[in-house]
N, C-alpha and C positions, 0 to 999 in steps of 0.2 A: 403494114397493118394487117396482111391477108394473114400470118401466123397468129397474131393474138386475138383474132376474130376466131379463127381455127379454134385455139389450145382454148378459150371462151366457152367456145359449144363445146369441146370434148368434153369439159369440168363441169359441163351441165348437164351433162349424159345424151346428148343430142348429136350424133354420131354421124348423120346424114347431113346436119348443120354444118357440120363440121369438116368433112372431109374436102371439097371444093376450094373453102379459103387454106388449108392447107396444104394439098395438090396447087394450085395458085401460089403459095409461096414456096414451095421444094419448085419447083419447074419455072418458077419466075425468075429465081435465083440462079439456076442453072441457064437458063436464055440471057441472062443480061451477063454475065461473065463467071460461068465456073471454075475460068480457070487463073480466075485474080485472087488468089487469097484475101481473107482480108485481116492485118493486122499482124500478119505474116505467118498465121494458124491456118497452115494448109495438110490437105489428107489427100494422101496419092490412091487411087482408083482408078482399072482400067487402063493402067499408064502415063496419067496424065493427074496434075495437082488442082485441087477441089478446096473451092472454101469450106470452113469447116461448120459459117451455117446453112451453108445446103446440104448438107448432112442431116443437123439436127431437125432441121426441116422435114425431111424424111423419113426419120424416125417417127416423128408426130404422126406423120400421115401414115406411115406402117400401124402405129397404135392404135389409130382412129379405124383400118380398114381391120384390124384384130377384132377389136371390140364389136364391129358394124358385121363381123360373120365375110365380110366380103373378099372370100380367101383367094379368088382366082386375079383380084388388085392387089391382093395383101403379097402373093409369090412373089410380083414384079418389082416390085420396092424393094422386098427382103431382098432379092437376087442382089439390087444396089449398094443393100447397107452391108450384105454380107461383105462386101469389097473393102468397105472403109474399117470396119469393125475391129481390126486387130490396133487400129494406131491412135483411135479416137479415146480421151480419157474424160469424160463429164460425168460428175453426179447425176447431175437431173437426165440426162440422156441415157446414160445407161439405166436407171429407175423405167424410165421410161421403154426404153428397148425389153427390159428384164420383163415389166410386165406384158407389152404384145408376145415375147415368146411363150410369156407359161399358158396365156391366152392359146395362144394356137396348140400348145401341148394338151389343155383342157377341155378343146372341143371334142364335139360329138365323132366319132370313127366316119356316122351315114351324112353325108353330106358335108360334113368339114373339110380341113383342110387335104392338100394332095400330098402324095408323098415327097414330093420336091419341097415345099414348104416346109414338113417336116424337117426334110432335112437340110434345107437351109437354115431353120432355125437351133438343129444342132449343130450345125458351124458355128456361129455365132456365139452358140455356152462354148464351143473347146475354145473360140479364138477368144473368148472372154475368161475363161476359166470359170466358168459357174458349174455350179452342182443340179442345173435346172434339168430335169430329162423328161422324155415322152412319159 
């Protein structure tokens, strides 16, 4: 339930609402078995195979801390997804991935995102092949 509480407030513009029930589901997922796929949709990361909704999980919560400006959480997630990024194929998650990265390519230079972010986030256009750039 903590994701659709989550993706709830994010649709409502409520970003701070938001982030916790889906931090709660990325990390909840991962504590109870990340590395039971489930349905047999697994995504290797780090060396070791990941359901592939705690992934999408992550994504959301990348989204939410995009939108929410909170780029010094937003790095540490990205660092995560960048991992999964090449093998994962979803409509709705990549929509969703697509938009936190032009977010972070759209911020402000003073105070936005770091350069690591940046460039985690261009990882993810080549491993994706998008045309999205800073």
């Amino acid at each position: 339930m903590a994701v659709q509480r989550g993706l709830l407030y994010l649709e409502l513009g409520e970003y701070s609402a938001a982030m916790p029930h889906l931090n709660d589901a990325a990390h909840g997922r991962i504590r109870r078995d990340p590395y039971a796929p489930a349905n047999g949709t697994s995504i290797t990361a780090h060396g070791e195979e990941w359901g592939r909704a705690a992934y999408n999980d992550l994504i959301h919560l990348f989204l939410a801390l995009a939108m929410a400006e909170a780029w010094s959480d937003a790095e540490s997630i990205a660092a995560t997804v960048t991992e999964f990024t090449r093998e994962v194929v979803s409509a709705r998650s990549e929509v969703m991935l697509k938009t936190a990265v032009r977010l972070v390519f759209s911020a402000s230079p003073q105070g936005g995102p770091s350069g690591s972010l940046l460039d985690l986030s261009e990882e993810i256009c080549r491993a994706r092949a998008w045309s999205v750039t800073r």
